[in-house]
Structures are given as structure tokens and as C-alpha cells.
C-alpha positions as CSV (number, residue, x, y, z in Angstrom):
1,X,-11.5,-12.2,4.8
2,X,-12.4,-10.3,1.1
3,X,-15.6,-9.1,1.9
4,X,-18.6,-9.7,-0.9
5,X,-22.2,-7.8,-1.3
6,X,-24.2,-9.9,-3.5
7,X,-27.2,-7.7,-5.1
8,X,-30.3,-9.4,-7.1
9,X,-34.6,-8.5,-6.9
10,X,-34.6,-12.5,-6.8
11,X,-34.8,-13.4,-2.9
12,X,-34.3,-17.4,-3.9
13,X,-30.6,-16.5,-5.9
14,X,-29.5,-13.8,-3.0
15,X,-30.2,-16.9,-0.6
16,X,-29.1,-20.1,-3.1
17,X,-25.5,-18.2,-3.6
18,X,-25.2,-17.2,0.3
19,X,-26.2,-21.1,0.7
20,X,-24.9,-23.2,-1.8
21,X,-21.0,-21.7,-2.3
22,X,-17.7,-22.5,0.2
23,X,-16.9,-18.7,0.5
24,X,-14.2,-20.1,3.3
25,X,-12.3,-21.7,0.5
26,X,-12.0,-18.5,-1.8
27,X,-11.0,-16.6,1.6
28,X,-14.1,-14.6,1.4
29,X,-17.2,-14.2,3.2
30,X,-21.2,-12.5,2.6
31,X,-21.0,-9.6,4.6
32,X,-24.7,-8.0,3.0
33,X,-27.1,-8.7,0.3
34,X,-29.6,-6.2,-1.7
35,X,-32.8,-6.8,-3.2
36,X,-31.8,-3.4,-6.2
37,X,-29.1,-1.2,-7.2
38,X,-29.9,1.4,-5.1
39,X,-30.0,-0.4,-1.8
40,X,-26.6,-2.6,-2.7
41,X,-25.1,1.0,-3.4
42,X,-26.0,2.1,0.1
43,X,-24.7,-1.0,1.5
44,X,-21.2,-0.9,-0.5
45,X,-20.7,3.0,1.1
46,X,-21.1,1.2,4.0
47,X,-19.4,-1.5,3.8
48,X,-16.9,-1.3,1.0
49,X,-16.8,-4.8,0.1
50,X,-13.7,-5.8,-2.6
51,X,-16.5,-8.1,-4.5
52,X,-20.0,-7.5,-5.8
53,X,-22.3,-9.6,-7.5
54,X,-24.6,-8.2,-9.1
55,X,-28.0,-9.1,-11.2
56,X,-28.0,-6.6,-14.1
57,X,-31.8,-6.3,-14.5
58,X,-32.9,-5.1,-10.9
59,X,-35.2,-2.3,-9.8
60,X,-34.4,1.6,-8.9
61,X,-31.0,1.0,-10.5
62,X,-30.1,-1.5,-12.2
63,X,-26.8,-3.9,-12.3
64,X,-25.0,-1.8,-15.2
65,X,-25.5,1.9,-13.1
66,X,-24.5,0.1,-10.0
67,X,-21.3,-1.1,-11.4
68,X,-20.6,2.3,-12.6
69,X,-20.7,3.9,-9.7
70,X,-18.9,1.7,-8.4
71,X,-15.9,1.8,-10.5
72,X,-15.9,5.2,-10.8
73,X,-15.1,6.1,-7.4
74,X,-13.2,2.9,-6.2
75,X,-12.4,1.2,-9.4
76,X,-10.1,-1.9,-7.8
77,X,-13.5,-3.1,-6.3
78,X,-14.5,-6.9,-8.2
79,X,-17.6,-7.1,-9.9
80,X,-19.0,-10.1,-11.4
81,X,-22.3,-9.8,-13.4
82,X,-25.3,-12.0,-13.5
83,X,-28.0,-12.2,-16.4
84,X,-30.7,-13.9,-17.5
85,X,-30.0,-12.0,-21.2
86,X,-28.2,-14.0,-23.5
87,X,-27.7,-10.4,-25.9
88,X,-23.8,-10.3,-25.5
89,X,-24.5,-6.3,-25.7
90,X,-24.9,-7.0,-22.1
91,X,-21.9,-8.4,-21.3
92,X,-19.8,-5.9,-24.1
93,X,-21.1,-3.2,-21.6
94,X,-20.3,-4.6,-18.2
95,X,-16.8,-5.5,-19.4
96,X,-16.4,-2.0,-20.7
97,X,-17.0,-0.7,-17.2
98,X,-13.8,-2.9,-15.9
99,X,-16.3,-5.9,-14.6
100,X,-14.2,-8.7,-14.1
101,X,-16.5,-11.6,-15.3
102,X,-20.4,-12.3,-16.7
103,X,-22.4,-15.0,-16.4
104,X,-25.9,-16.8,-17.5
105,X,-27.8,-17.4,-14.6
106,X,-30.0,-19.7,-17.1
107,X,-27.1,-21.5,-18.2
108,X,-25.4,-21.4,-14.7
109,X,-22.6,-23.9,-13.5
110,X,-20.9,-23.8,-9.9
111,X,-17.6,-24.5,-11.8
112,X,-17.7,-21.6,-14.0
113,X,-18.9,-19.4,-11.1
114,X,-15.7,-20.9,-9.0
115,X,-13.4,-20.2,-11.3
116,X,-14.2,-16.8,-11.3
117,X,-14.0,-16.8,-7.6
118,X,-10.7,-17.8,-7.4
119,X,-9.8,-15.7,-9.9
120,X,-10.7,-12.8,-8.3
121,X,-9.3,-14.3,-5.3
122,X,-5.6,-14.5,-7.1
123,X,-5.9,-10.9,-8.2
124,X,-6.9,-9.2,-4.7
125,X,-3.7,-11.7,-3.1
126,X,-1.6,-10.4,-5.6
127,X,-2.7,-6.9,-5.6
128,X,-2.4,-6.8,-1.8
129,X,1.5,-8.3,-1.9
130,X,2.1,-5.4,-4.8
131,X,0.6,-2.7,-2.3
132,X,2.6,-3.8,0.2
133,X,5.5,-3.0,-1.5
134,X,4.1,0.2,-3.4
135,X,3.5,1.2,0.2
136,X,6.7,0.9,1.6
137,X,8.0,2.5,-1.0
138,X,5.6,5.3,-1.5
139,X,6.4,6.4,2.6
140,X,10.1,6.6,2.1
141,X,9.0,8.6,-1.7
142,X,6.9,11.2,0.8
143,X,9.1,11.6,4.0
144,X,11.9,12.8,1.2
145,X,9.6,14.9,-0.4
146,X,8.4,16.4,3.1
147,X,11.5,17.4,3.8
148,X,12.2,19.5,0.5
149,X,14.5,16.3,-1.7
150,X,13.5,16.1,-5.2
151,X,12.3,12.9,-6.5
152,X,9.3,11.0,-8.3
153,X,6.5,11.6,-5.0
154,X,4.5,14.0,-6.6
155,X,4.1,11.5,-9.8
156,X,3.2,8.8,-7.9
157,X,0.9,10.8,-5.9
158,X,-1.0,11.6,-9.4
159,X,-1.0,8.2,-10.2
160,X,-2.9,7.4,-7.1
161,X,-5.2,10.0,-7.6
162,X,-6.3,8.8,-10.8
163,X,-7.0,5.1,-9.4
164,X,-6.8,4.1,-5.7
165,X,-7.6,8.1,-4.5
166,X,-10.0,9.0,-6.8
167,X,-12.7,9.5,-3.7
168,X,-10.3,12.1,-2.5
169,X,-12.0,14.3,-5.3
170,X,-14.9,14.7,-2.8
171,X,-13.8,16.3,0.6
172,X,-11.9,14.9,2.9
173,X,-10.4,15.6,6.1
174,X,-6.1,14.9,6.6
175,X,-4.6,13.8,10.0
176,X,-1.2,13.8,11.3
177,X,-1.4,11.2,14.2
178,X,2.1,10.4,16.5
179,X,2.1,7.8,19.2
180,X,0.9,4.8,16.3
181,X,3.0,2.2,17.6
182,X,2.5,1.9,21.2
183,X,-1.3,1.8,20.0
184,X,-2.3,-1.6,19.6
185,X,-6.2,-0.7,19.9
186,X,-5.8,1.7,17.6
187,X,-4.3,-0.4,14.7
188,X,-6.5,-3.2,15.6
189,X,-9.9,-0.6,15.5
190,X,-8.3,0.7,12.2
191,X,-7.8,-2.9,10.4
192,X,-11.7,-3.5,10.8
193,X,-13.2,0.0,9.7
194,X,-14.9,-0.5,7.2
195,X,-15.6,3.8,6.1
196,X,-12.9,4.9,3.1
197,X,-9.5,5.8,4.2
198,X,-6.1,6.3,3.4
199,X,-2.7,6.0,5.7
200,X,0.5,6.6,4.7
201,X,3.7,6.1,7.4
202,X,5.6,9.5,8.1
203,X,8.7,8.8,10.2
204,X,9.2,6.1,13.1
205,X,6.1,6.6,15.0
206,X,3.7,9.0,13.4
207,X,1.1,8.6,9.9
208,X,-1.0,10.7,7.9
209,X,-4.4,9.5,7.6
210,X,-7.2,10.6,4.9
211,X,-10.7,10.3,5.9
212,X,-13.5,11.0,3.7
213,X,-15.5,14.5,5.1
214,X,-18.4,12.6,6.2
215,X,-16.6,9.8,7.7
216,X,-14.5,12.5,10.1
217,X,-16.8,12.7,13.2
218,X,-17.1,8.2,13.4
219,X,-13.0,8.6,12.7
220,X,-12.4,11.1,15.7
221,X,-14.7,9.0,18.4
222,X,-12.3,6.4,17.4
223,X,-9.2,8.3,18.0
224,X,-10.8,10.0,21.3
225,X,-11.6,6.1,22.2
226,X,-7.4,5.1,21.7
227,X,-6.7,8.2,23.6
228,X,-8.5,7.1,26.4
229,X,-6.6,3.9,26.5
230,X,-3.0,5.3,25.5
231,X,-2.6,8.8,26.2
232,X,0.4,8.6,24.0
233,X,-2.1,9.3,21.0
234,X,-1.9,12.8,20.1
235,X,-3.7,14.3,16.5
236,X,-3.6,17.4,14.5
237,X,-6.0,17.7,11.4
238,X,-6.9,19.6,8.4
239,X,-9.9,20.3,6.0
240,X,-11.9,19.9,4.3
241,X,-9.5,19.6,1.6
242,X,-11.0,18.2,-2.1
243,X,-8.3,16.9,-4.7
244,X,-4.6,16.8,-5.0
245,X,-3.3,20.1,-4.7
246,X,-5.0,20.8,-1.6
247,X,-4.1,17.2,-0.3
248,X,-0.2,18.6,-1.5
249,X,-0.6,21.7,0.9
250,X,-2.4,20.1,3.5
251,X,0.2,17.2,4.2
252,X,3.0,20.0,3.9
253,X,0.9,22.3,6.4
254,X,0.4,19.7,8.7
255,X,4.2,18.2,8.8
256,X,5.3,21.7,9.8
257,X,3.1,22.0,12.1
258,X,4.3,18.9,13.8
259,X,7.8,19.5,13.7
260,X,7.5,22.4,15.5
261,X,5.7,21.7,18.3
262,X,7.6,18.5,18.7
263,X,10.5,20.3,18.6
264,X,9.2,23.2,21.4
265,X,6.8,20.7,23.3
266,X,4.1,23.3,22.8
267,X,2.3,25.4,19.9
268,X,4.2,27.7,18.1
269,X,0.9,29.8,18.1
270,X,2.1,31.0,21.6
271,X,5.4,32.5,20.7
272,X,5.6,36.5,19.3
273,X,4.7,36.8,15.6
274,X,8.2,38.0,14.8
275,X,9.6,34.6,16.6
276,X,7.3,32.6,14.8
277,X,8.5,33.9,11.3
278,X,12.0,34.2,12.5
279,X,11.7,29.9,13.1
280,X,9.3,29.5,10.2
281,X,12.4,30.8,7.8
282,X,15.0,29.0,9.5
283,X,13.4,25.7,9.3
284,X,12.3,26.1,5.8
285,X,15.4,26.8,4.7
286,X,18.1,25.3,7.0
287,X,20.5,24.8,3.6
288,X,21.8,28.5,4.4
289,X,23.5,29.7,7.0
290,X,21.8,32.6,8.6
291,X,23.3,35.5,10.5
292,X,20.8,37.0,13.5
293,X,21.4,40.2,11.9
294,X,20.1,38.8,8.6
295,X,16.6,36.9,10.4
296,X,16.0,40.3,12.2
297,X,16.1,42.5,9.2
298,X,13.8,39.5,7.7
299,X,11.3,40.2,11.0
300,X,11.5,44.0,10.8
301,X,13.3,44.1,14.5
302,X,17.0,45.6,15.7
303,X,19.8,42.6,15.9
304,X,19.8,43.7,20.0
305,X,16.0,43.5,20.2
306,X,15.6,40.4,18.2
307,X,18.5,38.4,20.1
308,X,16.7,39.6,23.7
309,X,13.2,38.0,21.9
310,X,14.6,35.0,20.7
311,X,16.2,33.8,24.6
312,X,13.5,35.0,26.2
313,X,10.7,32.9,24.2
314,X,12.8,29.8,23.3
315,X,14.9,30.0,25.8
316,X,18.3,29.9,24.4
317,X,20.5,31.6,21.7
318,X,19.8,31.7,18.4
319,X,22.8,30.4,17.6
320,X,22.7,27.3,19.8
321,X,19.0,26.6,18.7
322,X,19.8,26.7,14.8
323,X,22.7,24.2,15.5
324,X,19.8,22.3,17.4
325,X,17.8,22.6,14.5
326,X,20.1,21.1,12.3
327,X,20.8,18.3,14.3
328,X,17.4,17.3,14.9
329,X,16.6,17.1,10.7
330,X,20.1,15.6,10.2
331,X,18.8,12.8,12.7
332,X,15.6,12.3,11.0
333,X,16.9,11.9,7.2
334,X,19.2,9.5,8.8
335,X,16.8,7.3,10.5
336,X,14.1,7.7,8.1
337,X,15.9,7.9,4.2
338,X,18.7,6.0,2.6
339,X,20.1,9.3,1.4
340,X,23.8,9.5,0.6
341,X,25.7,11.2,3.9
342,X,26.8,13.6,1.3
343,X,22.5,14.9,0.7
344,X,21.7,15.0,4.0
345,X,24.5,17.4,4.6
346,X,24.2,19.7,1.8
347,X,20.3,19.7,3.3
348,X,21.1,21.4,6.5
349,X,23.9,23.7,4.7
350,X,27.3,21.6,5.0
351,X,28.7,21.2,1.4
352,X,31.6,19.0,2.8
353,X,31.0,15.7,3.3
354,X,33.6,15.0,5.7
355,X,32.9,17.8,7.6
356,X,29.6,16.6,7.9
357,X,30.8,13.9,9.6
358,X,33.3,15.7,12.0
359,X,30.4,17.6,12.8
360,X,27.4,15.6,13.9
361,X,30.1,13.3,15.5
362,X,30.7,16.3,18.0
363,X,27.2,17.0,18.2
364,X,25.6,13.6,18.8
365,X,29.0,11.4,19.9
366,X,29.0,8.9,16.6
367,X,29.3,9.1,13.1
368,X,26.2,9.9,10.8
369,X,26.7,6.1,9.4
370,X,27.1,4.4,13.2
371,X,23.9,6.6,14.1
372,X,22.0,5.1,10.7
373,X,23.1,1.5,11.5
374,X,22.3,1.7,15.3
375,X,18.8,3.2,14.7
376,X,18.2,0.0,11.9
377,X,19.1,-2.2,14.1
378,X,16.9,-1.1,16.8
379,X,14.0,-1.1,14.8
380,X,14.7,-4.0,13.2
């Protein structure tokens, strides 16, 4: 249901609208109502309805302000003004500020104020079957862009940061949560919060989530609470972060993070420094093809004494393990990009497309494309 705040200092109109409209019928429902600005401010942080309407001469703030504020922090909110001015200067302003209608309340007609409903109505349906889309779209953007390809992420990125994310200007907090889709609580819970958020899908089973800083404690009892119940659920976070650089780093920070300790089953914080860097160079890079001697020099340690290091703390060669590595990331472009066969291979350092294919065929038992078709097909 679209959720709607209606805000007026006149108890009889809050009470005639709630009455006397079939918000059923426009898909919608009166989830709050405010007697002044300030108080229907309060109650949109809390619960960020996609429609106010709004009396424009109320007390403590007034209808104008309100929509301001609104707009300016989550401009694809609905607002639909009510006056008993007839000075069009009124309505000139309340337009200016993106309102999306303006009406007489001494000249007031249920068919005008219908129509206006299921405008809005159209134009949330619509916007909601265009995010869908953008969505989908913008996760397989970012996954690509996580893992080093070039393409038009970080535009679209900006482009949400000047609409949709604008909030994200004041801090937030970023989470990298796996274990999403054996959590049918969680994504249940998550559908009814009603605090600010963003999610964007990372992979198969994992998404980053973007919760406003003081949001992050109500957000974690939440996640603590789908733990309890799925113990699948597993969370790393970081913050506060404020704008879209940081948000930049702090999804790239994070997605390393996780790769490594899915890849070792535990925290790379445990290993020896020199190991650590050793891994961190081999996995942000894995287009070049490193000799031991070369990552030893790189970790200020003898080829003999690095070798020795790496078994002991990883537990195999470092020859074996870079292969691993490879295979590991040549698996996840495949399942999670349409990339030609021929960019995924240059990715992990085979120029030769053929050999590509000779190679993860020995390595994983099919072909890059019979791996790619047998993973859709299981998802699908």
C-alpha cells in the first residue's frame, strides 16, 4: 500500500479526508496525520510516507517549509497542497518546490481531489516498474565495477546521489550481508521498515545495504533478530561514511573484505602482515602473472622464507593458491556478468581466449560457457 501523512491545524479536514475518501481504490492508505509542519515533519522521518497532504498555512512550520524539506532530502516523495488562498503566488511557489498538485479547500471537489490521487497513483506504479528495472541493471553495473571492469557505475552512482541518495549526504552506515536468500524473515522484516535505506544485490546470495547513522542500532537488532532464526546470516559494516566518495571506498573496502574471508573461511586479520599484503596484491591484481620471487621482494622477505610463510599460514603453495584464486573470480564473472569469455580471461591474466577455455575446463571439468548456462539455469 503507498503510504500517506495528511498534515492541517484543522482537526474537522485531517478527520473529513481520513473519512470521506476510498484510499483502497487509489492503493493507498492514512498511515498518520499532523495538526503543523513541524509535527508532520517528525512523523514523515518516521514513517516516510510516498504522499503528503498538506495545509499550507499551519502553525510552527508551515505547508511551504514542510514541503521543502521534504523534497530536499527525498525529493520522489508526492505532495499535494491545500489552501484556503486563492493568491496563485501560493501555488507558483509550491509547484516550484516539485509539489505535484494544489487545491482550494474553499472551492473543493472530490473529483478534482481524485484525480490527483490517481495521478499520483500512476506515477508511483510507474516509477516502481522503472526502478525495478534500473535496479537490476544498476547490480549487474556494480558487481562489474567491483571487480575492476570499466563501465558507466560510477555515473549512475552520481546520478543517484543527486536524486534518490541525496540523504546519503548525512552519515550513514554500509553493510555487506551474505546468507539473503535462505532469509525469508529477513526480507519480509526488511519490506515493512519503514527508517531510510538503500540495497543493492552483490552476487548470488549477498547485498549491500545503506542505512542512515541514526537508523544503525534499530537496523542491527533486526539483523541480530534473523540471525537468531537463520544462522546463515552473517554481516560486516562500515562507517560512518557521508557522501559519495566515501560510499565509493566503503563498498570497495567492504567487498574485499568479504572475498577474502570467504575465500579463507576466517579473517585475514589473523594471517602475518607480510601474508596479508602478499594476498592483498595478488587479488587486486590477478591480470599479471606473479613470480614468488617477485611477491617476496614486494613483502620485503627471501623467496625461501616467503614460500615457508605462505604453506604454513594458507596452507598450500603459492602457486596452487594463485591458480585457486583465479578460478574462484573467473567463476564469479561468469555467474554474475554477461562479459564476453574473452574479458573475463584477460581479467585473471589469460590474453587467449581459447586457452581460456582449455584452462578452466581442466580446472573446473566444463567449459566457461557450459558453467555460465548451468548456473542460469539453476537460478532460474
Amino acid at each position: 500500500m503507498i503510504k500517506v501523512l495528511i498534515a492541517d491545524d484543522e482537526l474537522i479536514v485531517r478527520k473529513g479526508l481520513i473519512a470521506t475518501i476510498d484510499w483502497g481504490k487509489f492503493g493507498m492508505e492514512v498511515i498518520a496525520d499532523a495538526p503543523n509542519g513541524q509535527k508532520a515533519w517528525e512523523l514523515f522521518l518516521q514513517h516516510s510516507p510516498e504522499v503528503v497532504i498538506t495545509d499550507i498555512v499551519m502553525p510552527e512550520m508551515n505547508g511551504i517549509e514542510l514541503a521543502r524539506n521534504i523534497k530536499q532530502d527525498y525529493p520522489t516523495t508526492k505532495i499535494l497542497l491545500l489552501s484556503c488562498h486563492r493568491d496563485f503566488t501560493f501555488a507558483q511557489e509550491g509547484m516550484n518546490i516539485g509539489a505535484s498538485g494544489y487545491i482550494l479547500k474553499t472551492a473543493f471537489e472530490d473529483q478534482q481531489f481524485e484525480e490527483y490521487l490517481g495521478r499520483i497513483e500512476n506515477e508511483i506504479k510507474q516509477a516502481s516498474i522503472q526502478n525495478t528495472y534500473d535496479s537490476s541493471n544498476l547490480a549487474k553495473e556494480f558487481y562489474e565495477w567491483l571487480c575492476d571492469f570499466e563501465n558507466s557505475f560510477p555515473k549512475l552512482v552520481g546520478e543517484l546521489f543527486s536524486n534518490e541518495w541525496k540523504w546519503m549526504e548525512n552519515p550513514y552506515y554500509i553493510y555487506l550481508i551474505n546468507g539473503l536468500n535462505s532469509s525469508e524473515f529477513f526480507h519480509k522484516k526488511l519490506s515493512c521498515w519503514e527508517k531510510q535505506f538503500a540495497l543493492i544485490p552483490c552476487g548470488q546470495d549477498q547485498a549491500f545495504i545503506f542505512i542512515l547513522e541514526k537508523s544503525k542500532a534499530d537496523f542491527e537488532h533486526l539483523l541480530v533478530e534473523a540471525r537468531s532464526r537463520d544462522s546463515s546470516i552473517r554481516w560486516m559494516d562500515h562507517g560512518p561514511n557521508r557522501g559519495m566518495n566515501e560510499w565509493m571506498d566503503g563498498v570497495t573496502n567492504l567487498f574485499r573484505r568479504f572475498k577474502f574471508e570467504k575465500q579463507f573461511k576466517f579473517s585475514m586479520e589473523d594471517w602475518p602482515l607480510p601474508i596479508r599484503k602478499a594476498v592483498q596484491i595478488m587479488v587486486q591484481d590477478l591480470d599479471q602473472s606473479f613470480s614468488s620471487s617477485y611477491i617476496a621482494n614486494e613483502v620485503g622477505l627471501s623467496r625461501s622464507h616467503f614460500s615457508t610463510m605462505f604453506k604454513k599460514t594458507v596452507g598450500e603453495s603459492f602457486i596452487t593458491f594463485i591458480e585457486k584464486l583465479k578460478v574462484k573470480a573467473a567463476c564469479e564473472l561468469l555467474e554474475n556478468t554477461s562479459l564476453p569469455l574473452q574479458d573475463i580471461g584477460e581479467k585473471i591474466g589469460i590474453q587467449d581466449g581459447k586457452y581460456f577455455s582449455k584452462w578452466f575446463k581442466k580446472c573446473m571439468g566444463r567449459t566457461p560457457s557450459e558453467y555460465r548456462q548451468n548456473k542460469k539455469k539453476n537460478a532460474g
